[in-house]
C-alpha positions, 0 to 999 in steps of 0.5 A: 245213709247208713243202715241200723238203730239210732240211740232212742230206737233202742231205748224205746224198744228197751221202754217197751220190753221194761213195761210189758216185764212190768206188767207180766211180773207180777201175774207170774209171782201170783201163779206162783203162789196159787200153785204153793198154796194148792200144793199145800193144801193137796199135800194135807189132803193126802196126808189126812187120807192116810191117817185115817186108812192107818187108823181104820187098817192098823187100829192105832194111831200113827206116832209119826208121818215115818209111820205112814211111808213105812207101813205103805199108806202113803209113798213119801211126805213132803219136808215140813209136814207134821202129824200130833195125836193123842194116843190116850184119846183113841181108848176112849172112843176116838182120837183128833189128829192134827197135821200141819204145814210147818212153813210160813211160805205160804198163807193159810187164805190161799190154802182155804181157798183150795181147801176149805177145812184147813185153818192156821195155828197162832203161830200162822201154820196151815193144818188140817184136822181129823177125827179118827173114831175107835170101831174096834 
C-alpha cells in the first residue's frame, strides 16, 4: 500500500479551509471598518481640540489645518481633513467652526458611533462642529 492523500482527501481538507475563509472574511473586513471609522473619529477629536486651544491661545481663528501644524497645535493632519470658519463671526462674539472628513470610506453611523457629535454633510462627510467664543 502506498503512503499519501487521495484526490477527495485533498478536497475535503481544501472544503474545509474554503468554509473556515468564508466565515473568518467577513469578521475581519468589519474590524477593519470599525478601526477606519474610530481612526476617523479620533482624528476629528483631536483636530476639534487644537482649534479650540488655537483660538482660546492665538485669539484668532486658524484659515487652515497648516495653521495648527505650524504654530504647534497639533504635530501632523492627516490627508483629507479640512477646517471652515467664518472669521467675520468671531467679532461678534463667537465663531462656529466646521471640520470635516472629506473621504467617503467611511460611513458616518460608524463614526457616530465612537463619537456621538460627529454628523454627515449632504454630501455624506462625517464632520464635527465647534463653537469658539471671543473672550478677549
Amino acid at each position: 500500500m502506498k503512503k499519501g492523500f487521495t484526490l477527495v482527501e485533498l478536497l475535503i481538507v481544501l472544503a474545509v479551509i474554503a468554509a473556515l475563509m468564508a466565515v473568518a472574511t467577513p469578521m475581519a473586513f468589519n474590524a477593519v471598518k470599525q478601526a477606519k471609522a474610530s481612526q476617523v473619529a479620533q482624528n476629528l477629536q483631536n483636530i476639534k481640540a487644537a482649534v479650540e486651544n488655537y483660538v482660546s491661545t492665538e485669539r484668532e481663528l486658524p484659515s487652515s489645518t497648516s495653521d495648527l501644524v505650524s504654530k504647534g497645535y497639533i504635530s501632523t493632519v492627516p490627508n483629507n481633513y479640512y477646517i471652515y470658519t467664518d472669521p467675520s463671526t468671531l467679532d461678534s462674539g463667537g465663531s462656529t467652526v466646521t471640520i470635516v472628513y472629506q473621504l467617503t470610506d467611511v460611513s458616518t453611523s460608524d463614526v457616530q458611533k465612537q463619537n456621538p457629535s460627529v454628523t454627515a454633510t449632504s454630501t455624506g462627510y462625517p464632520f464635527i462642529v465647534t463653537r469658539v467664543v471671543k473672550w478677549w
